[in-house]
C-alpha positions in Angstrom: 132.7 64.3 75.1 130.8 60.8 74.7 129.0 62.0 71.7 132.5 62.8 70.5 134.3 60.2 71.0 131.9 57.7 69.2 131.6 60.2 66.0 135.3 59.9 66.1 135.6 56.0 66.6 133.2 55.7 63.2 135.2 58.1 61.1 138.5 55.8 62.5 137.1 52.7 61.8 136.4 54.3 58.1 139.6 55.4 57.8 141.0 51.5 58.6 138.2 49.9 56.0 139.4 52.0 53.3 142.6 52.4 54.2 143.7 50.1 51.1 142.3 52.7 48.5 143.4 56.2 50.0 146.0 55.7 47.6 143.4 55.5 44.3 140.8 58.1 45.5 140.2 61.9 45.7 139.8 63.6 48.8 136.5 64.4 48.0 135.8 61.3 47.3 136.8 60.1 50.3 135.0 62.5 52.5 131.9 61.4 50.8 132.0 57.8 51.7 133.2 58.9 55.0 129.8 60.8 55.2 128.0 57.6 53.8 129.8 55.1 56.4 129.3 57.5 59.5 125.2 58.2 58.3 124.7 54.2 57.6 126.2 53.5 61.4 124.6 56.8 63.5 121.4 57.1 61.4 121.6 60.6 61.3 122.6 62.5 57.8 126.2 63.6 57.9 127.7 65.9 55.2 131.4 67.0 55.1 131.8 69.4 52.2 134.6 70.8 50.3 138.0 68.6 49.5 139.5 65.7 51.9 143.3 66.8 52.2 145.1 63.4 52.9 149.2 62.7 54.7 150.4 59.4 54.8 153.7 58.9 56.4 154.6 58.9 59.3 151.2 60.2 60.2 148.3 59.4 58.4 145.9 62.5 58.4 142.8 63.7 57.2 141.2 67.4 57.0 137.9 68.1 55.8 136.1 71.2 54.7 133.0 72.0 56.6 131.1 69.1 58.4 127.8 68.8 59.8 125.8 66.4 61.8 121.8 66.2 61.1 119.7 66.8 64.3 117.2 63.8 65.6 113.9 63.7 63.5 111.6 65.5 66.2 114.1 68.4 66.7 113.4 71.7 64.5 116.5 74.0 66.0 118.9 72.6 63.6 121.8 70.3 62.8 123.6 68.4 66.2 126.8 69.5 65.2 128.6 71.5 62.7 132.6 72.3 62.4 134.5 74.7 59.9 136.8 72.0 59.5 138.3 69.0 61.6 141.5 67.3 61.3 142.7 63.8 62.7 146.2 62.2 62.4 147.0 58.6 63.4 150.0 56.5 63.6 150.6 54.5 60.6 152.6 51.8 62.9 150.2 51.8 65.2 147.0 51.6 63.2 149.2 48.7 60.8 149.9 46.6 64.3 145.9 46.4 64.8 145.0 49.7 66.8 144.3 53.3 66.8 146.6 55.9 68.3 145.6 59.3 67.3 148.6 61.8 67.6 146.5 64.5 66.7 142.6 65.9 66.3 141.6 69.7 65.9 137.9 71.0 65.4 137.6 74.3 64.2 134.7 76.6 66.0 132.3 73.5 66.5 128.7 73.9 67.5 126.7 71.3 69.4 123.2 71.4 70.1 121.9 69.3 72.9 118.3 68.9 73.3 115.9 67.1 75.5 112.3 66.8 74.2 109.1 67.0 76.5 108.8 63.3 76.5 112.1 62.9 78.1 114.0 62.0 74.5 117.4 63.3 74.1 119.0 64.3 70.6 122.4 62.4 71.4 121.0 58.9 71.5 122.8 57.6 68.1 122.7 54.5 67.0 126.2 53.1 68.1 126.9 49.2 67.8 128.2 48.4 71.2 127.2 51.4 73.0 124.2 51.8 75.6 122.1 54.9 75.2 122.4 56.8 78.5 119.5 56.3 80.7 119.4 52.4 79.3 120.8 49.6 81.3 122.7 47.0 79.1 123.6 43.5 79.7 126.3 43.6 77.5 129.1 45.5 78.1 130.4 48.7 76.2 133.7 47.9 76.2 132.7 44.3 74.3 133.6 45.9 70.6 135.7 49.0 71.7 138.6 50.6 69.7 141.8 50.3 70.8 141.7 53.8 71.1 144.5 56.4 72.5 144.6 60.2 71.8 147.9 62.2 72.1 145.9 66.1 71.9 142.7 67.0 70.5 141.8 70.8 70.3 138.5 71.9 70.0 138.9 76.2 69.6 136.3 78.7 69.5 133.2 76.0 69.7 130.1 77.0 70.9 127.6 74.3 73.2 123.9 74.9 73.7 121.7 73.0 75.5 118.0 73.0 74.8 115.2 71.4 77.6 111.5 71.6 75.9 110.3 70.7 79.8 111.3 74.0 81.4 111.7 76.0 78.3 114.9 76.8 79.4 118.0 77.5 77.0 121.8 77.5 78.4 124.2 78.7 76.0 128.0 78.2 76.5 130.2 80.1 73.6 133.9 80.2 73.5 134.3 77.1 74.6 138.2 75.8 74.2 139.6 72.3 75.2 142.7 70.8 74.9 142.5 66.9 76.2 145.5 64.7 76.2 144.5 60.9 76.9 148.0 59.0 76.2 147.1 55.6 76.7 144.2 53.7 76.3 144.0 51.7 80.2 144.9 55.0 81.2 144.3 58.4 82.4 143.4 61.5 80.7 143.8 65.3 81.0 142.0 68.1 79.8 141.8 72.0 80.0 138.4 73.6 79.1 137.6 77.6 78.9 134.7 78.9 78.2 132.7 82.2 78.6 128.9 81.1 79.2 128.3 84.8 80.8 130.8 86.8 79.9 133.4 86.4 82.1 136.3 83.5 81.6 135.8 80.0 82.9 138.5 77.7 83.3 138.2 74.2 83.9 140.7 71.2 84.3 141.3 68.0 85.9 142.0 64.4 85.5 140.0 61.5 84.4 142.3 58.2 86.0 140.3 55.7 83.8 139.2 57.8 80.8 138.2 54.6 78.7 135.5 52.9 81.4 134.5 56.4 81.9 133.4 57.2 78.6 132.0 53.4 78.4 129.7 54.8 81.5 131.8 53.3 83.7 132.9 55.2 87.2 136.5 56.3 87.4 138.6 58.3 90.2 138.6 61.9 89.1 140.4 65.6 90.1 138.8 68.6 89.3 139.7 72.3 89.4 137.5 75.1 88.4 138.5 79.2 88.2 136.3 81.8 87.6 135.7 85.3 88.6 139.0 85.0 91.0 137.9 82.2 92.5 139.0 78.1 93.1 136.5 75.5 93.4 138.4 72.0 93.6 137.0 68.1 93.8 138.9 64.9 94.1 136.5 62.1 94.5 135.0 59.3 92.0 132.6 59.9 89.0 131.0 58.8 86.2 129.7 60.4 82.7 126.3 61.4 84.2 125.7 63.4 87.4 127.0 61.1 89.6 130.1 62.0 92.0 131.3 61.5 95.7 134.5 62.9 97.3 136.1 65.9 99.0 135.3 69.6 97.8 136.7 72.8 98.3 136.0 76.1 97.6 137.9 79.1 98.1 136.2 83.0 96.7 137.8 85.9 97.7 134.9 87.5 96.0 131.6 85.4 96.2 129.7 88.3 94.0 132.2 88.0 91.2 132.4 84.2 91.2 128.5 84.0 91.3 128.7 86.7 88.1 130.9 84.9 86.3 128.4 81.7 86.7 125.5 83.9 85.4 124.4 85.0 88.6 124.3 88.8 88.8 122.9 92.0 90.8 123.2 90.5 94.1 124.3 92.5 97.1 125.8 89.8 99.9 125.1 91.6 103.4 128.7 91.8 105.4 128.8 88.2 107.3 126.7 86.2 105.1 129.1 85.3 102.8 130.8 88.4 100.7 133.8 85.9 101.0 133.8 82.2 101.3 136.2 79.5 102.1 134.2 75.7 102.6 135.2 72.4 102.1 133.0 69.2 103.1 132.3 65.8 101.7 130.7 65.7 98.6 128.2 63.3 96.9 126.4 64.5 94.2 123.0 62.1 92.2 120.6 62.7 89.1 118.4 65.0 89.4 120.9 66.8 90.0 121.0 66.8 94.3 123.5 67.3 96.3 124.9 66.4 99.9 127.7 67.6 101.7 128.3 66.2 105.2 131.2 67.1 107.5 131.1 70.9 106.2 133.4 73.3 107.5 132.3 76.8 106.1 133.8 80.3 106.4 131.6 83.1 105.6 133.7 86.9 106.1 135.0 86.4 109.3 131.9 84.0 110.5 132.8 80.0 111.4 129.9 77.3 110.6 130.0 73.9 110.6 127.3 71.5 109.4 125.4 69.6 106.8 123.7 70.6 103.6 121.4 69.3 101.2 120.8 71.0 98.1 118.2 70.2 94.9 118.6 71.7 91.8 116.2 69.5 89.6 113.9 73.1 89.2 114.1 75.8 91.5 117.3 75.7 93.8 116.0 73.9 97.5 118.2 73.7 100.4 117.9 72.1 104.0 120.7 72.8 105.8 121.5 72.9 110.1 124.7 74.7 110.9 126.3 75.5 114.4 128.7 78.3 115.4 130.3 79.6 118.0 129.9 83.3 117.2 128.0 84.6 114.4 128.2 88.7 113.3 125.7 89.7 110.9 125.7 93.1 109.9 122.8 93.1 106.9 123.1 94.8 103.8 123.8 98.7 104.9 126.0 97.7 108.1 126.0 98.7 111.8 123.5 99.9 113.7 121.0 102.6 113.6 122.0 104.4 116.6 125.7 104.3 115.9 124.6 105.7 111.7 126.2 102.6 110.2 122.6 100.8 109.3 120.4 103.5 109.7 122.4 107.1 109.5 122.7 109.1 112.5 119.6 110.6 114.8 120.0 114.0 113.2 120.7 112.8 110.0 117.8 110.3 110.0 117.2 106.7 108.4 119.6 105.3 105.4 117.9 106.0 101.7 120.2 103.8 100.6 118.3 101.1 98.2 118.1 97.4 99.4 119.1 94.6 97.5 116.5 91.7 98.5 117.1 89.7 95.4 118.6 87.0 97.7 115.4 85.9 98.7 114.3 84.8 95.6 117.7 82.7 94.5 116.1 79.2 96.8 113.8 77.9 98.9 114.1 75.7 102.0 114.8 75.3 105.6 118.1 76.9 107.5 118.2 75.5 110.9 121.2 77.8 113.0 122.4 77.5 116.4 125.0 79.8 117.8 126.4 80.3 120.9 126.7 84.3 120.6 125.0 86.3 117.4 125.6 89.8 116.5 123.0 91.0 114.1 121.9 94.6 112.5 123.7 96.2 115.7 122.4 93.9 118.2 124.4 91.6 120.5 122.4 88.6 121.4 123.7 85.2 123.3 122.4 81.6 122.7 120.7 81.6 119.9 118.4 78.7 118.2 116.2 79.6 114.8 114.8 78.5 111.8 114.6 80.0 108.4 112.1 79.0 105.8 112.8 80.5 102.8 109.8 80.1 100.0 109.4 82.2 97.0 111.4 85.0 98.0 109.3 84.9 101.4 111.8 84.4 104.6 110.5 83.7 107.9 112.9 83.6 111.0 111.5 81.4 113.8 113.3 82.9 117.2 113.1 79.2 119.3 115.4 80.9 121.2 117.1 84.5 121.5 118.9 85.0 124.6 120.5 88.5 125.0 119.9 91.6 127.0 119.5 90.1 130.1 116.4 88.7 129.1 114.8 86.3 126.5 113.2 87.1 123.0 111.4 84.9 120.7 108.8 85.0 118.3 109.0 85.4 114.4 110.3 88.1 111.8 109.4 87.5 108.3 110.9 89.8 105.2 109.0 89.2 101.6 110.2 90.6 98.5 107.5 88.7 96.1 105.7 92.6 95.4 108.3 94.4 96.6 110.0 94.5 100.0 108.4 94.2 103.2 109.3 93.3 106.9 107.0 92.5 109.5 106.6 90.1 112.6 105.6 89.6 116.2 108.2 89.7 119.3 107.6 88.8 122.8 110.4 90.0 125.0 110.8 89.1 128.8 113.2 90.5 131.5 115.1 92.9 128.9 117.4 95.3 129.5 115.8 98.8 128.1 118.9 100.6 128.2 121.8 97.9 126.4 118.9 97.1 123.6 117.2 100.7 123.1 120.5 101.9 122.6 121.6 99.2 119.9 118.3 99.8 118.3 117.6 103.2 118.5 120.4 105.2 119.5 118.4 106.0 123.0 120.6 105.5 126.3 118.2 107.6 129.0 115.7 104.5 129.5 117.4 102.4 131.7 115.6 98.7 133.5 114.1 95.3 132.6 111.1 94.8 130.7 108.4 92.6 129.5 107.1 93.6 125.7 105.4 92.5 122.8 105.4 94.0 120.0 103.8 93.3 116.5 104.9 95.7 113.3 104.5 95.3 109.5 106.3 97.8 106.5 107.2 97.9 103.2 109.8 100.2 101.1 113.0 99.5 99.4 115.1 101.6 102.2 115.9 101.8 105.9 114.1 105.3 105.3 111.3 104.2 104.3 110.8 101.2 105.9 110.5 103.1 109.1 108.5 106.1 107.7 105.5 103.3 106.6 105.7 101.0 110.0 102.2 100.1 111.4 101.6 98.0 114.5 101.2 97.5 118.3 102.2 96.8 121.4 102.7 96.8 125.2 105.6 97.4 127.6 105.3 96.7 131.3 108.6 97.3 133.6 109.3 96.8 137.4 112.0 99.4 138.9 113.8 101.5 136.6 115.3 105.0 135.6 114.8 107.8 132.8 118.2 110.1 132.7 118.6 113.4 131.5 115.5 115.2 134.5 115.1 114.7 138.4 111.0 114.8 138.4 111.3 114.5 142.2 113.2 117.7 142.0 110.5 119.1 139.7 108.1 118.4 141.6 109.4 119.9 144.7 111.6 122.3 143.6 109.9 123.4 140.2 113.5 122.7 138.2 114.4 119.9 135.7 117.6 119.1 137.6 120.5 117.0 135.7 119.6 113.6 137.6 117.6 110.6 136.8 114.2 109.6 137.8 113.7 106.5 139.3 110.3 104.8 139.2 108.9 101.6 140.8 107.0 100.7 137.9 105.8 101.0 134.3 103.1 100.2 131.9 102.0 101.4 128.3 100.2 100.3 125.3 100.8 101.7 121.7 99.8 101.6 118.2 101.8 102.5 115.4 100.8 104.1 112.1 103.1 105.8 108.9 105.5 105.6 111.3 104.8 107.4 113.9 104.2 105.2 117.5 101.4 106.8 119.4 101.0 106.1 123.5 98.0 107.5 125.3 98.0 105.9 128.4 101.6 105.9 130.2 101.6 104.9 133.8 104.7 105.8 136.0 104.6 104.8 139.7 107.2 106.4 142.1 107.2 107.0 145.8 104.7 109.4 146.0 104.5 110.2 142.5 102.0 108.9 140.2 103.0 110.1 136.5 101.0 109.8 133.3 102.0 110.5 129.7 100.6 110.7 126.4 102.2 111.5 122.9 104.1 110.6 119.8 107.2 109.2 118.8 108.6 109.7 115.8 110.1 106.5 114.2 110.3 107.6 110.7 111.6 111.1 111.5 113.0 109.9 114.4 111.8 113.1 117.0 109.1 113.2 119.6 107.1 115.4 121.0 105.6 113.4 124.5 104.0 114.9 127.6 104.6 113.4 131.1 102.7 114.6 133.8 104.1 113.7 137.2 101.8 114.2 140.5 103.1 114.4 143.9 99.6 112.9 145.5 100.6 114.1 149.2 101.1 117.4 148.2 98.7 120.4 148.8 96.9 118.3 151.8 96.2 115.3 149.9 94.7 116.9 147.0 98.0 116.5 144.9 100.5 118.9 142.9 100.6 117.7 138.9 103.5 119.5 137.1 103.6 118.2 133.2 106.6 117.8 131.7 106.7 118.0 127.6 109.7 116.4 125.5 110.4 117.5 122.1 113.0 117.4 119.4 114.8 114.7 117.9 116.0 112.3 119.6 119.9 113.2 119.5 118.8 116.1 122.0 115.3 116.5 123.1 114.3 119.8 124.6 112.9 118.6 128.2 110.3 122.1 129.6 107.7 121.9 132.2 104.6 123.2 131.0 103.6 125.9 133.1 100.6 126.9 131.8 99.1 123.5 131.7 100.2 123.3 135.4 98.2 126.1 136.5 95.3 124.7 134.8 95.6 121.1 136.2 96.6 122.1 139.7 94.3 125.7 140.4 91.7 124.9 138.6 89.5 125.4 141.6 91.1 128.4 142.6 91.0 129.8 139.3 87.4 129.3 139.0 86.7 131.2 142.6 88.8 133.9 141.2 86.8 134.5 138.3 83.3 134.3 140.0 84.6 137.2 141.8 85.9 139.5 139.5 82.4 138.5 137.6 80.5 139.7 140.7 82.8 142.8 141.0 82.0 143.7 137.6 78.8 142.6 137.5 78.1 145.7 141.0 80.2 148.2 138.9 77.7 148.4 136.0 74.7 148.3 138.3 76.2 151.4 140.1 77.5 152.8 136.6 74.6 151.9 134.6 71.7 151.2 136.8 71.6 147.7 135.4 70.9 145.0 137.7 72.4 141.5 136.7 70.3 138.5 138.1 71.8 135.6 139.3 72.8 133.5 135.9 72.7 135.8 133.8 75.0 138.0 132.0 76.2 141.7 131.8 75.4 141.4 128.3 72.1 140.1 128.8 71.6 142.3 131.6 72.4 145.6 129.6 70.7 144.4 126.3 67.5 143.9 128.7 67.9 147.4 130.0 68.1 148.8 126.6 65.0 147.1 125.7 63.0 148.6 128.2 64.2 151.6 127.8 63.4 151.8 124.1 59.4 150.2 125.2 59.4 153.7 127.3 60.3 156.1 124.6 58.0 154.5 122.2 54.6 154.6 124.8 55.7 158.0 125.5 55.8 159.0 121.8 52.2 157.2 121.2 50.9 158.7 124.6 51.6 162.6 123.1 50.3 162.0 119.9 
């Protein structure tokens, strides 16, 4: 707007010079020492081509052919700016009585190239009399040889902006770019209405400038502000100047954050349910070079989710954000929904994990720091209480610091980290203490028949672009260690006594287990049960990824059979919707008669062993066998026949 307004001051103050010999020259005569004047005061070439059509009363106007603006020497991406055509009226009385009031200016599919060099040089420093270049402080002031300068319309339709920066690399184009700006009086405000379509979709901007003259000059003037795009309404009221400078109140209201974001040229992202698929926020705004930006006193609604807080956010490269936010309830259900046991986030037990893909692309849009406290957070299924974390977020690497994580009955903290540099990946280490096994297993996994508190630690790392698959690749460890508690779904003190499953519960004194987990399946091999009486032990797999298990518990009554103890295994397969729960007979019979068993067979050995030596007149020796016995036997018995053959020949 700056760069336009001083290209249209020059080609006024032509039009006033020469004003005395419109009257004897051709347009294109005209247009050429318009060219001249403008060149001689910007020092950059300036060509308008084709013929100068020229009205004189009551509105003196000119429209030129095509025009075009040479580029700064170092640039080699073209001219500044170039127009099909551009027409200007003025007042006649007012331009006689000593000033300019131009009733109307149109530009015709204008391009403007903006460029910054490596160096830091910009393209649209021209060399205006009166006017600092931007990033220049100047003793003298702007407004010391102004134009007396008022504009009833100016339309600019079908123009195209692009901004080059040889720093980054980076090129922003903006086509479609429409404006209609109405600035009345000179001391006063002005209004404007810009579209545009930088990404596709429409952008349409509009607002108020209160003193448009000192802002131009570089001056700092109250402002209102109103931006739509992709059904969306992003408002500021505040103070600003020319450059990136601004403080006052902003709002934002986007029924649909993923279209608002697509129509700014952010696209493909997937906002998980309570982290923002909707937004509503207003706060205090203050906004510096670089550009960075502060809002303080922020009131922010994300879905149905209440935060308030403070938020600083740097956009000079990569987007960086520090932010601390409090809530009073938080519900965050991630990018599939619900949770795994219920089949919202991870499909039903029988069904098995979500293939559904998962969007991560999130991760990589900033970095920065996320401090969060919130009295009660729902999260991926679970219910948790007070709750205190930090997020770091750094190149598409997030890591969630639990300071605090009350919920369950117990406490959880430790750290969960999710990376989508290579692809996606979870992984992290949790230490939980007095926890509810029954409330949380059931959240997580969909089990309910574990019931007590607990002490665990757990470490796990896997990768995939699914639920599915995340869960099918897990590897890790841990350790659980419980005092009193309760399995449902068998009665092992009825087993034990009775030899049947029952329908009851088993209720233990205490618990402890190790496991390792590897592609997904979690592997214990040292279960310890305690019960009155009853010592159990248990070894086996569970099935994460497939989400079944095939487990062996063997329970022994250790007062039973005079002291020397009745084992009865128990073996648990299936999935985990509906387990099959059998005692293992067969195994029983080997753990518990294994003695008897052995007698047994010595003496159906020995009985066998007297029935050949009666049959077969084979005698088996002590520790040996019938085999070797009658394969002895034969041998002598064959030594016979041959001495007897020898002896008759």
């Amino acid at each position: 707007m700056r760069l336009l307004t001083r290209l249209l001051g020059l080609f006024l103050l032509i039009l006033v010079l020469f004003f005395g010999s419109i009257f004897l020259l051709p347009g294109e005569r005209i247009a050429r020492i318009a060219a001249d004047q403008i060149s001689a005061q910007t020092g950059r070439e300036v060509s308008i081509s084709g013929d100068a059509k020229i009205s004189f009363w009551p509105v003196l106007g000119v429209a030129t052919g095509p025009i075009e603006v040479a580029n700064a020497s170092w640039s080699k991406h073209g001219p500044l700016l170039t127009a099909d055509s551009l027409k200007v009226g003025v007042d006649v009385k007012s331009l006689i009585a000593g000033s300019i009031r131009i009733t109307g200016l149109e530009a015709v599919r204008p391009e403007i190239l903006l460029e910054r060099a490596a160096d830091g040089r910009v393209n649209w420093e021209l060399g205006v009399e009166g006017v600092a270049p931007s990033g220049q402080s100047d003793t003298v002031k702007a407004s010391s040889n102004t134009l007396a300068l008022t504009l009833d319309r100016a339309l600019v339709s079908g123009g195209k902006l692009t901004y080059r920066d040889h720093a980054s690399g980076s090129v922003t184009e903006v086509p479609g770019l429409d404006l209609d700006l109405r600035w009345p009086d000179y001391n006063g405000a002005a209004d404007f209405d810009l579209s545009a379509r930088p990404f596709g979709a429409p952008i349409a901007l509009s607002g108020r400038i209160a003193e448009f003259a000192g802002w131009i000059a570089g001056g700092i003037s109250p402002i209102t502000l109103s931006v739509a795009a992709g059904g969306g309404l992003v408002r500021f009221e505040g103070r600003s100047g020319i450059a990136a400078e601004a403080a006052g109140r902003l709002s934002v209201e986007a029924p649909n954050t993923a279209a608002l974001l697509a129509a700014l040229g952010v696209t493909g992202v997937e906002i998980p349910e309570g982290f923002g698929r909707s937004v509503t926020t207003q706060g205090d705004l203050t906004l510096t070079a670089g550009p960075k930006i502060a809002l303080r006193s922020l009131e922010l609604a994300l879905d149905k989710n209440r935060l308030s807080g403070a938020v600083d956010l740097d956009l000079s490269s990569k987007p960086r954000i520090n932010a601390q936010f409090t809530a009073p309830f938080l519900a965050l259900k991630g990018s599939s929904g619900g949770a795994p046991g219920t089949g919202s986030g991870g499909a039903s037990s029988q069904s098995g994990w979500s293939r559904q893909p998962l969007d991560a692309s999130a991760l990589g849009l900033l970095d920065g720091e996320v401090a969060l406290v919130t009295e009660k957070l729902d999260i991926g299924g679970l219910s948790f209480g007070k709750t205190r974390l930090l997020l770091t977020i750094d190149n598409a690497r997030a890591v969630a610091e639990l300071r605090e994580l009350a919920g369950y009955g117990g406490v959880v903290s430790g750290r969960v980290v999710a990376n989508n540099r290579k692809g996606l990946s979870v992984g992290g280490s949790v230490l939980a203490n007095g926890v509810e096994m029954q409330a949380l297993l059931s959240d997580l996994l969909g089990v309910s028949r574990f019931s007590g508190a607990a002490d665990a630690e757990v470490k796990f790392l896997a990768t995939g672009q699914s639920v599915a698959q995340i869960m099918q690749s897990m590897e890790g460890s841990g350790a659980v260690k419980m005092g009193r508690g309760a399995i449902a779904g068998f009665d092992l003190d009825a087993l034990i006594r009775a030899g049947q499953k029952g329908d009851g519960a088993t209720v233990f004194d205490s618990l402890g287990a190790t496991f390792v987990i590897s592609a997904g399946n979690l592997q214990n091999n040292d279960l310890l049960l305690s019960l009155p009486g009853v010592e159990a032990r248990g070894a086996g797999r569970v099935g994460l990824g497939a989400k079944d298990v095939d487990y062996t518990f063997t329970p022994t009554a250790l007062q039973a059979r005079g002291g020397r103890g009745l084992a009865i295994p128990v073996r648990v397969r299936g999935p985990w919707s509906a387990p099959k729960i059998t005692a293992d007979l067969e195994k029983a019979i080997d753990l518990n008669l294994k003695e008897e068993k052995k007698a047994l067979e010595t003496k159906v050995r020995d009985k066998v062993n007297e029935q050949i030596g009666k049959e077969l007149d084979v005698t088996v020796e002590q520790g040996q066998s019938v085999e070797d016995a009658l394969r002895k036997r034969l041998e002598e018995e064959a030594q016979k026949g041959l001495l007897k053959l020898l002896n008759r020949n």
